[in-house]
C-alpha positions as CSV (number, residue, x, y, z in Angstrom):
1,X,81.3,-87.8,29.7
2,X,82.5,-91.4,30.4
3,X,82.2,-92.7,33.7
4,X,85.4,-95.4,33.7
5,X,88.1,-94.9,31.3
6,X,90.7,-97.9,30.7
7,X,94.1,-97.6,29.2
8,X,95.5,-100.8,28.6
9,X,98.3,-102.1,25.9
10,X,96.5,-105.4,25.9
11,X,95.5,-106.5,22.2
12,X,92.0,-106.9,21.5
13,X,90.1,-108.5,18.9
14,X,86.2,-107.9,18.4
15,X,83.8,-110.7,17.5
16,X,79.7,-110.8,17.0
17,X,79.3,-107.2,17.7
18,X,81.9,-107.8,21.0
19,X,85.2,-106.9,22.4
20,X,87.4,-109.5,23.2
21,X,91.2,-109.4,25.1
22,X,92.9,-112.0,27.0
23,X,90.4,-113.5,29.3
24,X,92.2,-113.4,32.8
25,X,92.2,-109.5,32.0
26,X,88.8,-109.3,31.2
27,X,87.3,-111.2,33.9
28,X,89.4,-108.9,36.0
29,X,87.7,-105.6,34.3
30,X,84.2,-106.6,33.8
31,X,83.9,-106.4,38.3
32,X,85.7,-102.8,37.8
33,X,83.0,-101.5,35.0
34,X,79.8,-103.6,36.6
35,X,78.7,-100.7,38.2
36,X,79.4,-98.1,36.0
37,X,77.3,-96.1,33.6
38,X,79.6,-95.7,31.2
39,X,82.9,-97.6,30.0
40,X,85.4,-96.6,27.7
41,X,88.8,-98.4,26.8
42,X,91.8,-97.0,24.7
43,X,93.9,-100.3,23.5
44,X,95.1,-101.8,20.0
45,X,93.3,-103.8,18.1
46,X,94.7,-107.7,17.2
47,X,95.9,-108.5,13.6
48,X,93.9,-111.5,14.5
49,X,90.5,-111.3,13.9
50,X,89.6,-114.7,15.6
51,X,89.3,-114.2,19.4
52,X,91.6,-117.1,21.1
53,X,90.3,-120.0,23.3
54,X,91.4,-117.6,26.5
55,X,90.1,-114.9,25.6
56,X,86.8,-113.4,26.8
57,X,84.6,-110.6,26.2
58,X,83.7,-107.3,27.9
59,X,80.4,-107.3,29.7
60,X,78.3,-104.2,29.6
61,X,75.5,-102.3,28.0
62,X,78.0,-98.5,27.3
63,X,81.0,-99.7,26.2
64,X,82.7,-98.2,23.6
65,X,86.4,-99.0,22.4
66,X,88.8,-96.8,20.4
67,X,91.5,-98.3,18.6
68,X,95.0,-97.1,18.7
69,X,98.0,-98.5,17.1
70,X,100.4,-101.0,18.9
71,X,103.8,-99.4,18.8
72,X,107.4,-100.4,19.5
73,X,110.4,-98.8,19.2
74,X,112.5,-102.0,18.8
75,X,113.9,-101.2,15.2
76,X,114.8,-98.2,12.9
77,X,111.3,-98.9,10.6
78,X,109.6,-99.3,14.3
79,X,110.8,-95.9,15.6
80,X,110.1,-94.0,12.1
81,X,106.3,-95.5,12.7
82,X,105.8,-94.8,16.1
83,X,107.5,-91.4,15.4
84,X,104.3,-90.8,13.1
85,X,101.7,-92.6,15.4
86,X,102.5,-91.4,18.5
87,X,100.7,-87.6,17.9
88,X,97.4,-89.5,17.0
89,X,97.3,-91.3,20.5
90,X,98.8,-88.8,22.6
91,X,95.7,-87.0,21.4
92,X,93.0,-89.6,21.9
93,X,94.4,-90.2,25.2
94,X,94.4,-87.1,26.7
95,X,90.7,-86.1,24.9
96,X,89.3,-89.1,26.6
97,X,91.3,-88.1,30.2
98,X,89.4,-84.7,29.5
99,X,86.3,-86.6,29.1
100,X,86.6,-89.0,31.8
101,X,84.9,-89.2,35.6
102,X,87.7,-91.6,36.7
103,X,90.8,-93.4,34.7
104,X,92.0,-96.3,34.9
105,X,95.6,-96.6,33.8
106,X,97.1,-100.7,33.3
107,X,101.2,-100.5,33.9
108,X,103.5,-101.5,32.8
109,X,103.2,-101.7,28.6
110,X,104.1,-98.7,25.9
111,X,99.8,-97.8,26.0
112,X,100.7,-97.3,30.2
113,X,103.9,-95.4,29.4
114,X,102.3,-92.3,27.8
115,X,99.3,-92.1,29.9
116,X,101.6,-91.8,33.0
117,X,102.8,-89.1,31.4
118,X,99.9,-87.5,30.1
119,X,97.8,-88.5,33.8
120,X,100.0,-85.8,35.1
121,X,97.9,-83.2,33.2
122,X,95.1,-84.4,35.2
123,X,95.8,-84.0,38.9
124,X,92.1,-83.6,40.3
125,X,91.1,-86.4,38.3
126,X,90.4,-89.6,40.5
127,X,92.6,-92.8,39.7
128,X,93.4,-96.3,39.9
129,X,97.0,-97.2,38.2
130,X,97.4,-101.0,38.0
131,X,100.5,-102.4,38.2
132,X,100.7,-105.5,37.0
133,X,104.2,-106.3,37.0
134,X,107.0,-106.7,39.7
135,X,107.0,-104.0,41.9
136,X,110.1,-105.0,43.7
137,X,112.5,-101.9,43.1
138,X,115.7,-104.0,43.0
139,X,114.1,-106.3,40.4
140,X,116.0,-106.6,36.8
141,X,113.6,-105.0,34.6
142,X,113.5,-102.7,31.7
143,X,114.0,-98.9,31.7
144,X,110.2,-97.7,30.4
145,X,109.0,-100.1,33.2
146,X,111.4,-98.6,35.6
147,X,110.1,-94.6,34.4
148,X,106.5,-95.8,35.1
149,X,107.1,-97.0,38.2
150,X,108.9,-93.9,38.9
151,X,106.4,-91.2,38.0
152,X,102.7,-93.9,39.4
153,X,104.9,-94.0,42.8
154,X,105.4,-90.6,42.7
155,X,103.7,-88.3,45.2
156,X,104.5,-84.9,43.1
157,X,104.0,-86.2,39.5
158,X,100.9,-88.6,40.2
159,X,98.3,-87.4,42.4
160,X,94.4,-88.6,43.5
161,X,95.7,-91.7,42.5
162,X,95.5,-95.2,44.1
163,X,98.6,-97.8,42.9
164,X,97.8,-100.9,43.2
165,X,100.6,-103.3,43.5
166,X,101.6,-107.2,44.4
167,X,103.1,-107.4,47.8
168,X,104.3,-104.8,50.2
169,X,108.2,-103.0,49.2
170,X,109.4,-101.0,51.6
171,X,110.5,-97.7,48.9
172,X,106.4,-97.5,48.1
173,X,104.9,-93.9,49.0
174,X,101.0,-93.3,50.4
175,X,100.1,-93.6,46.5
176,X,100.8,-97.0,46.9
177,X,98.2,-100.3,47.8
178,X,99.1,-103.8,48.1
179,X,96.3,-105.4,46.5
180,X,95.6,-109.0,44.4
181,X,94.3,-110.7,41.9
182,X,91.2,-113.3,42.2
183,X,89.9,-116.3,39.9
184,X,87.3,-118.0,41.7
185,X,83.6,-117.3,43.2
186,X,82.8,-118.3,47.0
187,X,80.4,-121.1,45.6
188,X,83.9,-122.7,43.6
189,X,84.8,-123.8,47.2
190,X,84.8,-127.1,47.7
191,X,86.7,-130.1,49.2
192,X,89.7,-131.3,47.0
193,X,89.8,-134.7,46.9
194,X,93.6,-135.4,44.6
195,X,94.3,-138.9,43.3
196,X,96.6,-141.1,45.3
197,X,100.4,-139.9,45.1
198,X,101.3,-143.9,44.8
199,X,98.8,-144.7,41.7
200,X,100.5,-141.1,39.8
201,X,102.5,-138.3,40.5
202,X,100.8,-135.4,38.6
203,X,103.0,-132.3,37.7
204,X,101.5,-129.5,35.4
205,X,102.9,-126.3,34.0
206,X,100.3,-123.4,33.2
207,X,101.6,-120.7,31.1
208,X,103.2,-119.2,27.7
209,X,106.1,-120.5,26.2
210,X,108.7,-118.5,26.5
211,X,112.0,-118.1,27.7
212,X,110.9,-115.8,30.4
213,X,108.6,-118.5,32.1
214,X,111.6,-121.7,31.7
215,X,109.3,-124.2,30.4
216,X,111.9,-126.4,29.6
217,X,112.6,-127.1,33.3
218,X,109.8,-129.2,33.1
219,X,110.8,-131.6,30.6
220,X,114.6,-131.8,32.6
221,X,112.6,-132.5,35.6
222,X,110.8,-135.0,33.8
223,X,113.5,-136.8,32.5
224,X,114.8,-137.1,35.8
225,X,111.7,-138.7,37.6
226,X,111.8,-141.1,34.5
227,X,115.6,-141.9,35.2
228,X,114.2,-142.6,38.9
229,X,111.7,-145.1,38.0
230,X,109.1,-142.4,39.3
231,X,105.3,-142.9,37.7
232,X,104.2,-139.7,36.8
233,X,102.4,-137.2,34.3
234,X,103.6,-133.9,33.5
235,X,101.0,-131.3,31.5
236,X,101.5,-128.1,30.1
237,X,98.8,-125.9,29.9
238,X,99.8,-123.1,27.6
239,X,101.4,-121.9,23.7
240,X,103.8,-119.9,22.6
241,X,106.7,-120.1,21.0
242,X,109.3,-122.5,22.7
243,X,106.1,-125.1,22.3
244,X,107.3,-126.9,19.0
245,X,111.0,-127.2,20.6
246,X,109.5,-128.7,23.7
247,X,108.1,-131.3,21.7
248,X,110.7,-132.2,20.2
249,X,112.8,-132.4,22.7
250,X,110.4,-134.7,24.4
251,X,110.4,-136.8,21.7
252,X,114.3,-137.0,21.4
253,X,114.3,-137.5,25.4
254,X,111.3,-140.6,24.9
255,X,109.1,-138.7,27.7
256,X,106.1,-139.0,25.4
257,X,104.4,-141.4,27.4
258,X,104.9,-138.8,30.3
259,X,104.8,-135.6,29.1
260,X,101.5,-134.0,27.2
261,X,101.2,-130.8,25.8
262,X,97.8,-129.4,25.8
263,X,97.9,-125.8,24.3
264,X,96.2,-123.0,25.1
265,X,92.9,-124.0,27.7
266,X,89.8,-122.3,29.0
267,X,89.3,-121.5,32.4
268,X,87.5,-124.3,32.8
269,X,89.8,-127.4,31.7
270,X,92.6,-125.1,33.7
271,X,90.8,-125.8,36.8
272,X,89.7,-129.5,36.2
273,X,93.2,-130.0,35.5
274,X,94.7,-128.4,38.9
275,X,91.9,-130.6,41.0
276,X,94.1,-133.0,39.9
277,X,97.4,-132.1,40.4
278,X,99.7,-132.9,43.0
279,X,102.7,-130.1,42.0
280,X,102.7,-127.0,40.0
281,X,106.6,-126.5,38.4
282,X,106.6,-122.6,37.5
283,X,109.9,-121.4,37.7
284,X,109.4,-117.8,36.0
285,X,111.5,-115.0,35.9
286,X,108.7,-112.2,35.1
287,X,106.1,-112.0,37.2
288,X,103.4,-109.7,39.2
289,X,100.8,-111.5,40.6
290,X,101.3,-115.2,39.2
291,X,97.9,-116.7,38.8
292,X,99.1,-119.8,38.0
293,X,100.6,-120.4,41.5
294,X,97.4,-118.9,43.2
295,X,94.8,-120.9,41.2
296,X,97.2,-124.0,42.3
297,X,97.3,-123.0,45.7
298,X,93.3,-122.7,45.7
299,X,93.0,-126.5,44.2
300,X,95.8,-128.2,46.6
301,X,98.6,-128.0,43.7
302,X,101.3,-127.5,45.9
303,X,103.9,-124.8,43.6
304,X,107.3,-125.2,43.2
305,X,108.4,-122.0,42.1
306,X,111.2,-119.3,41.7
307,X,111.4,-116.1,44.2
308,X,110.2,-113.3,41.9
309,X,107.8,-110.6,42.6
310,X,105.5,-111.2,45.4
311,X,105.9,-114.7,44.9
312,X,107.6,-115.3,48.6
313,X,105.2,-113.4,50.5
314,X,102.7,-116.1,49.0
315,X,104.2,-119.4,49.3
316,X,106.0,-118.3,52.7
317,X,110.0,-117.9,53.1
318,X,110.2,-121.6,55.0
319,X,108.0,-124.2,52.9
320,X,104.6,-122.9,54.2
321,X,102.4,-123.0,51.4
322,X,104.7,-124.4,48.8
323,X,108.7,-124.9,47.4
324,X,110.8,-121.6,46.5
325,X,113.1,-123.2,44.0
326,X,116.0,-122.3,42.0
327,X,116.4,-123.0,38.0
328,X,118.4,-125.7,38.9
329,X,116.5,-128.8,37.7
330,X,118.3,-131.2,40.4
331,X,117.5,-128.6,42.9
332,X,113.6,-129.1,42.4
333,X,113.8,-133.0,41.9
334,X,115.6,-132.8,45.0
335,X,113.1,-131.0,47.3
336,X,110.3,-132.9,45.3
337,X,112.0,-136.4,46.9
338,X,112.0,-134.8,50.1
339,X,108.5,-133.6,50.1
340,X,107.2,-137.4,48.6
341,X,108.9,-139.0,51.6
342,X,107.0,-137.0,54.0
343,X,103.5,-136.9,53.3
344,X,102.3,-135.3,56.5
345,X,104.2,-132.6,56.1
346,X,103.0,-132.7,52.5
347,X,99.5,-132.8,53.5
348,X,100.2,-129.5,56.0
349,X,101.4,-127.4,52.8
350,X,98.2,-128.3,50.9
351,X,96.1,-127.9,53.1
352,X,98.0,-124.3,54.3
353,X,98.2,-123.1,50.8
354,X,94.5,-123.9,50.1
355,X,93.6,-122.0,53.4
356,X,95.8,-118.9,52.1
357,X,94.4,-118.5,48.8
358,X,90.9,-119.1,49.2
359,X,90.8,-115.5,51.0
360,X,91.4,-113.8,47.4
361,X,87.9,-114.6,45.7
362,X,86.2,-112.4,42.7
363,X,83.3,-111.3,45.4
364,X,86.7,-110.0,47.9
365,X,88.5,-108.5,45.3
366,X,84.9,-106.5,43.7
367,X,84.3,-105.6,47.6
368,X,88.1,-104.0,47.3
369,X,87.6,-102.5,43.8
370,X,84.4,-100.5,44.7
371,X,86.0,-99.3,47.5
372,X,88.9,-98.2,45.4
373,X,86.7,-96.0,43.7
């Protein structure tokens, strides 16, 4: 019997005898399984061979992983596949429910979809359903994301279940939990100490590249601080694939003397880069817990950043941890003026967003987990 059972859409890749996956994920999972005798996790497998720079691996002496196929139903050929898949993982997922102590379910993806519906089979199972994705109920989102949050917030269809969500929504049900995400240990603590605003105003953009996330606001933004006479640097920390346009258009728009794109990072260079940073610019429109504007927050980046998810309930309605902002490039240059010109009041929201987010640390959110369990 396995002790902890994961069922996660996230793509994995397996390297050196290990199991890799996006590394903010796994950093997240290997507190949930430290404890446990037994782990077993129920994802697809990367074309990809190669683990990328952010991914991580799995930490723990009984781990197994059973590969499934990714499937989408986004074309004719896609259906007619998933048609003929979808038996084999319906089966491996409810064998390994059968076989599990406790599951763990990751929501929203297609993986999530069925096991909320095959969960329901299980009601004196004990489980954690993460939700890592908007849990606002009025949000613009799409229909499978809407069914799973339907039958996880369910009281009839999910039961011995603990849903953990971003924020607190007034339609959630006793399933529900507000809950977080963490990056950083208690010994990461320390003062932050930013270079002066009058030597170089630093900007930075952490994240894919993708319409979703409007990377592109930073390179309007840009060449409107350049139009000002401002001395700055903007950096974006992230691929995908809106990056080759983006450089292209900074090219056309001369910013490459203050623009830099620096790809995909580690952890590591993420964090030496926001202990330097004045200004986060992360106007998303899909998000659950954004780590980027946390991890800012924890190093004094003050965010400017669009009211999605819980987004509000962490930067604070009036200014008082950091800039809700529109798409509106002017909009953000604006408020950014506004905020330059008063440095005390600038100096507050640091120092207020710091105090915030350094309450969500990896030792706080295991504390939370095992008591989840």
């Amino acid at each position: 019997m396995t002790d902890f059972l994961i069922i996660t859409c996230v793509q994995h890749s397996k390297a050196n005898g290990e199991y890799y996956a996006y590394g903010p994920y796994v950093r997240e999972m290997n507190l949930w399984i430290e404890k446990e005798q037994s782990v077993k996790v129920i994802a697809p497998m990367s074309q990809s061979l190669i683990p990328d720079k952010i991914d991580m691996p799995y930490v723990h002496p009984a781990f197994t992983f059973s590969e499934v196929p990714a499937y989408h139903v986004q074309s004719k050929q896609a259906i007619i596949q998933a048609l003929k898949d979808l038996p084999g993982i319906i089966r491996e997922i409810y064998r390994a429910m059968k076989d599990a102590k406790h599951i763990h379910i990751r929501i929203p993806g297609n993986m999530g979809l069925l096991a909320m519906f095959i969960q329901v089979l299980f009601p004196q199972k004990p489980k954690t359903i993460k939700y890592a994705g908007n849990w606002d109920g009025q949000s613009k989102q799409p229909r499978t994301y809407k069914i799973q949050r339907f039958i996880a917030n369910s009281t009839f269809l999910t039961k011995n279940a603990k849903v953990l969500v971003y924020g607190k929504w007034p339609d959630s049900t006793t399933n529900v939990l507000p809950f977080f995400t963490a990056s950083y240990r208690e010994n990461e603590k320390e003062p932050v100490n930013k270079p002066s605003l009058s030597d170089k105003i630093r900007l930075v953009f952490i994240g894919a590249l993708y319409d979703g996330k409007n990377p592109e606001i930073g390179l309007k933004l840009s060449q409107l601080m350049k139009k000002e006479g401002l001395n700055f640097e903007f950096v974006y920390c992230g691929d995908g694939v809106m990056r080759a346009e983006l450089e292209a258009q900074s090219r056309a728009l001369g910013l490459q003397d203050y623009v830099v794109f620096k790809g995909n990072v580690n952890a590591e260079t993420v964090k030496s880069i926001l202990k330097q940073s004045h200004f986060l610019i992360f106007v998303s429109e899909t998000e659950g817990w954004p780590k980027a504007v946390a991890e800012a927050m924890f190093w004094g980046c003050i965010p400017f950043t669009s009211r999605v998810s819980c987004v509000p309930q962490m930067v604070g309605e009036k200014r008082e941890r950091g800039v809700l902002v529109s798409k509106d490039p002017q909009e953000i240059f604006e408020k950014l003026k506004t905020l330059l010109a008063d440095i005390k009041e600038l100096e507050r929201m640091r120092a207020d967003a710091i105090s915030w987010a350094r309450k969500y640390t990896l030792e706080s959110f295991q504390t939370e987990i095992e008591e989840l369990k």
